[in-house]
N, C-alpha and C positions, 0 to 999 in steps of 0.2 A: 427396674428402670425402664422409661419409656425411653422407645425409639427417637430419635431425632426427625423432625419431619423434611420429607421430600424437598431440595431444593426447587422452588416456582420455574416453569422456563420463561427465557426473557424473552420478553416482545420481541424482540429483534432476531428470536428463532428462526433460521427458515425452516421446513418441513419438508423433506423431499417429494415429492409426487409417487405416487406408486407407480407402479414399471408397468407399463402398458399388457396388455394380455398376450401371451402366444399364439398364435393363429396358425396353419397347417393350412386349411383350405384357402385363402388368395391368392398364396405366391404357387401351390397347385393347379390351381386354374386359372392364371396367369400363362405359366410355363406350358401349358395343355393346349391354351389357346394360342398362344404365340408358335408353338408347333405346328400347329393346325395349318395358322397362317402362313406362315413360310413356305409351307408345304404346297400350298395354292397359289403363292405369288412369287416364288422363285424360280425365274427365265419365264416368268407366262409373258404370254403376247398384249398384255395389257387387262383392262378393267373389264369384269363381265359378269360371269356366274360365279367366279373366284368372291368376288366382295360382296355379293346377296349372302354366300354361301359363310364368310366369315360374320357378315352381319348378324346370321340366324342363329348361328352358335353362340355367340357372344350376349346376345338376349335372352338365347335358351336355359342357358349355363347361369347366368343371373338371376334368372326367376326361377329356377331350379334350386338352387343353392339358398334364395332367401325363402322358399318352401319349406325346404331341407332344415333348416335352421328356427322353424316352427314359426313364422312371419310370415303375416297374408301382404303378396304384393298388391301395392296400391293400383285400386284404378285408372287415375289418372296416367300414372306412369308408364301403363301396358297400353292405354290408349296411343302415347306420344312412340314410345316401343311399336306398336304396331302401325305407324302412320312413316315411320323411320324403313322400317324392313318392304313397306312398299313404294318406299324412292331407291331402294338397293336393289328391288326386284325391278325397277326400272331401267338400273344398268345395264340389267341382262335384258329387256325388249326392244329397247329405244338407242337409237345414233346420235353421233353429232354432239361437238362443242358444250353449244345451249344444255341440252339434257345430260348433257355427263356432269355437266360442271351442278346443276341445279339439285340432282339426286342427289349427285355426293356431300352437297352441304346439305340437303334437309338429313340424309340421314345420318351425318355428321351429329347436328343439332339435336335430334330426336335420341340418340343413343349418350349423348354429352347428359340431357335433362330427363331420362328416361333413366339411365343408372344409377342418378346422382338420387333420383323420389321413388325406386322400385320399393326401397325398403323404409322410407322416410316419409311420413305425411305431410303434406303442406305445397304442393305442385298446382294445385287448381287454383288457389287462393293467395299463391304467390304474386307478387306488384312487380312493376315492368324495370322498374330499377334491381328489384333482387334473381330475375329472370338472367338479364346484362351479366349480373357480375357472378351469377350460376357460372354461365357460360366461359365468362373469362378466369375460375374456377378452375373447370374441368381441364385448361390447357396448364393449369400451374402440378393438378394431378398427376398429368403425363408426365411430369420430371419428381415427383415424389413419391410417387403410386407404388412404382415398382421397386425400389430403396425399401420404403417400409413395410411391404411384405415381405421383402426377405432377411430385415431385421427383427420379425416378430417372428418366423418360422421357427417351431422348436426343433432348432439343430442338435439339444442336448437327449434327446431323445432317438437319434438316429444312432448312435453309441451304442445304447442298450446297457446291461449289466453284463457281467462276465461270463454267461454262459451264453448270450447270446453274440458277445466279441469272438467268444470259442468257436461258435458253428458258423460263424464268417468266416473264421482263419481256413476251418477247414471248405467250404465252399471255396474259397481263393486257391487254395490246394487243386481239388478237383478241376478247376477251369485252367489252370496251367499245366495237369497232366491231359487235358482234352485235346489243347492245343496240335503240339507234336502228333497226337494221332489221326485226326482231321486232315492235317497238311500231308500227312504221309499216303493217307490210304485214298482220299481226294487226288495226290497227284497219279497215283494208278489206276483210279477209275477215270479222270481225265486224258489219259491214253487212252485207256480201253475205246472211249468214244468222243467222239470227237466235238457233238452239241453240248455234252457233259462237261468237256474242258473249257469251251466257248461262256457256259455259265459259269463255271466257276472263275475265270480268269476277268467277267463282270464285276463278279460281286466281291474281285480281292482287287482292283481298279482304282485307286483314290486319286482323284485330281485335286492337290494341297495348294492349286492355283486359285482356285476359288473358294477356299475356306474364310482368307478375309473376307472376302466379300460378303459368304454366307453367314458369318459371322456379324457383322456391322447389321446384317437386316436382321438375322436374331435379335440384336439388340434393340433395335426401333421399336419391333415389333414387342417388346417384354416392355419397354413403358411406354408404347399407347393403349397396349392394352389392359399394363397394368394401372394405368390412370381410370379406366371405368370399373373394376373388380377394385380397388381403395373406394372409389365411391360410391358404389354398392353395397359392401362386406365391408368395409374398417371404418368409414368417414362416421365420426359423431354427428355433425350437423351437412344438410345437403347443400345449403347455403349462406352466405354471409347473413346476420340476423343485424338489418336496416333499423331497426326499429328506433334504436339510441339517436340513429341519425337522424331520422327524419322526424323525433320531440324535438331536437335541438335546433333544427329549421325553424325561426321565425315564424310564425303564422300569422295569414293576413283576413280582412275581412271584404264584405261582399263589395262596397266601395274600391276601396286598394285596387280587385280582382277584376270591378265586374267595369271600370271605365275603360281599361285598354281592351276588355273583350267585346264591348259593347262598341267601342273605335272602328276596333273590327270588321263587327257586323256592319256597320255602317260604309266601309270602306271597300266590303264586299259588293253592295247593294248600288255606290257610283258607279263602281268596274261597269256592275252589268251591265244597268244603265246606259252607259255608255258606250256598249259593245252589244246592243239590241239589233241594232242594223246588222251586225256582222257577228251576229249570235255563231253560224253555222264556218265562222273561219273562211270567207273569201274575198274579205278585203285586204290589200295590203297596205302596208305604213309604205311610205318615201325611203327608197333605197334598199328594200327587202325582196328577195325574190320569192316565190309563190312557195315555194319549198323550205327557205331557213321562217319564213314567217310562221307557217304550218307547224313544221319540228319543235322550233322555239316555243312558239306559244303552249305544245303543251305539256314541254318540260317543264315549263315556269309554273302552269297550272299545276302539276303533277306536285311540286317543287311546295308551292303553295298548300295544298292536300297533307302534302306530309306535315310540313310545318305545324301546320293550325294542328294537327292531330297530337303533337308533340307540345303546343301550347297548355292544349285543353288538359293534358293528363299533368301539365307541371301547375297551372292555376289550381286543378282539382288537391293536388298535396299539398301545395302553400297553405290551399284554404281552413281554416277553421274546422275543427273537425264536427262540431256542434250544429253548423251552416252547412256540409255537405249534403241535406236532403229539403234544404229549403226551397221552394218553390219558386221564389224569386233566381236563384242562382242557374236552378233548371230552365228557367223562362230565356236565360242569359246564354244559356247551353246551346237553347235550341235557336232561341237569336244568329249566334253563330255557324251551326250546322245547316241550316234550310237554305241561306244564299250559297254558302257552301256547295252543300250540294249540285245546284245550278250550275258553278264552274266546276264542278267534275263533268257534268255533264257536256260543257261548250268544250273539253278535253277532249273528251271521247268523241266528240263533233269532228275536233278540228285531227284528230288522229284520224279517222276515218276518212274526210278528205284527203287526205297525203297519202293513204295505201293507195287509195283509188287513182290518184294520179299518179302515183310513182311503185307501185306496188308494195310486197310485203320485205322485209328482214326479219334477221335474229333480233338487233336491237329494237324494233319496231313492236316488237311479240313481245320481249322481256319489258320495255315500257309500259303497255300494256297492262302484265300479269303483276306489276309493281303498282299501278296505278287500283287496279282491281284489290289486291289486297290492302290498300290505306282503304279505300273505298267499306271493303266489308269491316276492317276495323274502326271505323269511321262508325257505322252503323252499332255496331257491337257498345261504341261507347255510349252513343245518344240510345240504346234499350237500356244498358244495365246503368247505365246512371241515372235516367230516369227510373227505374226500380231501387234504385240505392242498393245495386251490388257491385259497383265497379270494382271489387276485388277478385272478380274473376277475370278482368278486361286482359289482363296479362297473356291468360292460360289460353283464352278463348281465342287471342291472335293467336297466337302461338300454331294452334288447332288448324285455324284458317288457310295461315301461311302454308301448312306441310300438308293441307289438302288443295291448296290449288297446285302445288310442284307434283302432287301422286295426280289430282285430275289434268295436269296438262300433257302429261304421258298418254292419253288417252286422244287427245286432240291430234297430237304426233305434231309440232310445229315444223319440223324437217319437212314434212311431206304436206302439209300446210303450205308453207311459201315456195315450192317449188311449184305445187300446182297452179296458185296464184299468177305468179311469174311465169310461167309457161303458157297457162290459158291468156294470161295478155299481150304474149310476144304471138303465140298462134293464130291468135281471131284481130289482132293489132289493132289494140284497144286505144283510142285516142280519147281524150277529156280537153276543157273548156282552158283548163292549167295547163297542161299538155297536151300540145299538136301534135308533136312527132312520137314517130316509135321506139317504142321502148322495149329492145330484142333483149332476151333471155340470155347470158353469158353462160358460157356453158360452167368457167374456173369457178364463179361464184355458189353455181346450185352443186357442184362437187362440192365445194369446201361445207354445204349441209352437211355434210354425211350419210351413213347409210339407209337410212330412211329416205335421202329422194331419190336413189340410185332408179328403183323403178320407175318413176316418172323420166329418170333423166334417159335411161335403155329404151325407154316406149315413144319418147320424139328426140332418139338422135339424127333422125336425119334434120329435123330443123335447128338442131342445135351444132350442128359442125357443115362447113360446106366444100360441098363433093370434090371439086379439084385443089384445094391445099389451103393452109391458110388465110385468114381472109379477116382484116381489119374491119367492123363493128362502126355502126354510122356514128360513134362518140369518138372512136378513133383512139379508145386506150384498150381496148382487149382485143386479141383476136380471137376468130372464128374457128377453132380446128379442124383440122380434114376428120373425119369418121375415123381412118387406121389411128390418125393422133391421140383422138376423143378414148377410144377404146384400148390404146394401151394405158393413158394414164389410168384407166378404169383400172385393169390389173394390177399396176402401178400402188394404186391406192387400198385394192381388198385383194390384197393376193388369198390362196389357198391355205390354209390353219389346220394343223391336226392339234393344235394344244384344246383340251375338255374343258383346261380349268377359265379361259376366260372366251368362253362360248358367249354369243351374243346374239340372238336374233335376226337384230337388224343386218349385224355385219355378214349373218350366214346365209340369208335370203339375199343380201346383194350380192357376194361369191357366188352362191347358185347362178344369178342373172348375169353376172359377168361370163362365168363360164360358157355359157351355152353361146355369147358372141362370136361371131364370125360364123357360126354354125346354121 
């Protein structure tokens, strides 16, 4: 007799998914790293050599491991890797606000899209949409990263079979008979002498006062760091795959695309026109002082810059894919880009008259180095579009942005606008905009940070005046005595024995403060 045949399964089956793989190595190099860090940022006196120092490992241990794992780290990725550990290595040279705050997001950034393509190709040629939601990616990791390493960790494996549960039993044995004899023959040699009891009465010391706390930053520290080891070591894909999205975007043609961009151009080319006379920024409108007309004008330009740069990359996706190397469409590109250019340039114009009159800031600097990088992306689009690769435009900003934050550590803007500000309050720089003097406050070149501190030691005698306080010709700051000027100096870089967030800047001005009064 034949068998009866196999019932069919019905459509309506579902199939379970297979059970994810075991893993051992992430949530080990997870808990390694989060040690590590703890270890460096618990009680330090802030940011320094502790976060290059976590930085380096945390890159190391990644490219290490996707070695280890028989996978050539990608290019790309060790590039942005390496462009990230030198805005970390900036923490440790550089002071002040500005550059704490700049290094730590580029190498925030750099180590976000650098773990996520160490082991994953497709970073160079990634689009500026799938870069975005990389990034807002990596922060969804940080709350799943380290969850799923430690539910993939073969725990059943830590068991062992029964001879190796036996020679645990007996190790447990042997460490409970150690106990009692350690504490015994320990308290007799802790008489005997007296440095002997001093260590040992350290190292049996527990303050249970601070275990939550030490506790709560364990924890931080195990899912930020397990969010870049998940996407390095476990993540299937390094980024959302746009692709469904952006077929099912409507697409338009060179018409649709090219009347509002060609508007545009044309709209640019009035402007300037009409701002011929005052190309260089020193006329004013009715009602505007010489200063907000300056500032404003080249926010709005700046404002402008980004915009159009943000137009050009959303026309370029709308467009046709068959039209994006039409010649016509380039002619329209560059339409737009050439008077462009021009008001970058009346920016940079009218930005340079306002230092000269009024001198430099932070916000002065970072406008600036924001303007500059639309500026080089700007450029970056009109090459590889006209080549027909703008699928690197993405990666290539990307590049730009985290070498102008590593080259601006080199500039040192802390010590940049103190010099500025001090050489105009010393030689008492008067301009066409400004008649009066414009004295160097001393509260404001302090709050640079430790980068101006030398400048600020090398003219305090013109920056604080000798018999005691003394109101400022604007009549909101005052003038500090010298004793006052120099204690806040202390005040602000007192002396540090912690290694772990060693600073340069900060340790060069402690030297300089020190030696005051002396």
């Amino acid at each position: 007799m034949t068998e009866p045949p196999a019932p069919l399964a019905s459509p309506l089956t579902v199939v379970p998914p297979p059970p994810a793989p075991r893993d051992a190595l992430p949530l080990a190099l997870t808990a390694g790293l989060a040690l590590l860090a703890l270890a460096l940022t618990y009680r330090s006196d802030g940011a320094g050599l502790n976060v290059a120092l976590i930085d380096a490992a945390l890159s190391g241990a990644l490219i290490w491991t996707v070695r280890y794992r028989g996978t050539r780290p990608q290019p790309a990725a060790l590039l942005v890797l390496g462009l990230g550990l030198v805005c970390a290595l900036g923490l440790v040279w550089r002071g002040g606000d500005l550059m704490t705050g700049l290094n730590a997001l580029g190498a925030l950034m750099a180590l976000s899209l650098g773990a996520a393509f160490v082991r994953l190709p497709g970073l160079a040629r990634l689009g500026t949409g799938e870069v975005l939601t990389a990034l807002l990616l990596s922060g969804g990791r940080a709350v799943y990263g380290f969850p799923t390493a430690f539910f993939r960790f073969p725990w059943a494996r830590l068991r062992g079979g029964l001879r190796q549960r036996q020679q645990g039993g007996r190790v447990l044995v042997g460490v409970l008979l150690t106990i009692p004899v350690l504490l015994v023959f320990g308290a007799l040699l802790g008489s005997a002498d007296e440095r002997f009891g001093k260590l040992l009465a350290r190292l049996l010391t527990w303050n249970l006062g601070d275990l939550p706390n030490l506790t709560l930053q364990l924890g931080c520290w195990l899912f930020f760091l397990g969010g870049f080891s998940h996407a390095a070591l476990l993540a299937r894909r390094a980024a959302p795959d746009l692709s469904d999205v952006e077929r099912a975007v409507p697409k338009l043609g060179l018409i649709e695309l090219g009347l509002p961009l060609l508007s545009l151009s044309l709209l640019f080319c009035v402007y300037l026109g009409l701002q011929a006379s005052s190309f260089f920024g020193r006329d004013l409108e009715a009602g505007l002082t010489y200063s907000a007309a300056a500032w404003q004008g080249f926010g709005q330009l700046a404002a402008v810059a980004a915009l159009t740069l943000a137009l050009l990359l959303l026309s370029h996706t709308l467009l046709r894919r068959e039209l994006r190397l039409n010649l016509a469409y380039r002619l329209i590109g560059a339409a737009v880009l050439l008077p462009l250019s021009l008001l970058i340039v009346s920016a940079y114009l009218k930005l340079s008259a306002y230092i000269s009159a009024y001198g430099l800031s932070e916000i002065r600097v970072l406008g600036a180095l924001f303007l500059g990088w639309v500026s080089v992306s700007l450029l970056a689009f009109a090459v590889l579009g006209w080549r027909g690769r703008l699928e690197r435009f993405a990666y290539f900003s990307l590049i730009s942005g985290l070498g102008l934050i590593a080259g601006l550590n080199v500039v040192n803007p802390g010590r940049l606008i103190a010099a500025v500000n001090i050489q105009r309050d010393v030689q008492d720089v008067r301009t066409a905009e400004r008649g009066s003097r414009q004295a160097a406050s001393f509260s404001p070149l302090l709050d640079l940070g430790a980068d101006a501190v030398p400048l600020i030691v090398a003219h305090l005698g013109a920056l604080t005046f000798p018999g005691g306080a003394l109101s400022t010709a604007s009549g909101q700051d005052l003038k500090p005595s010298r004793g006052q000027a120099e204690q806040r100096l202390r005040e602000h870089f007192p002396p540090s024995a912690d290694w772990r967030s060693w600073n340069w800047a900060r340790w060069r001005a402690q030297q300089q403060v020190e030696r005051l009064g002396y």
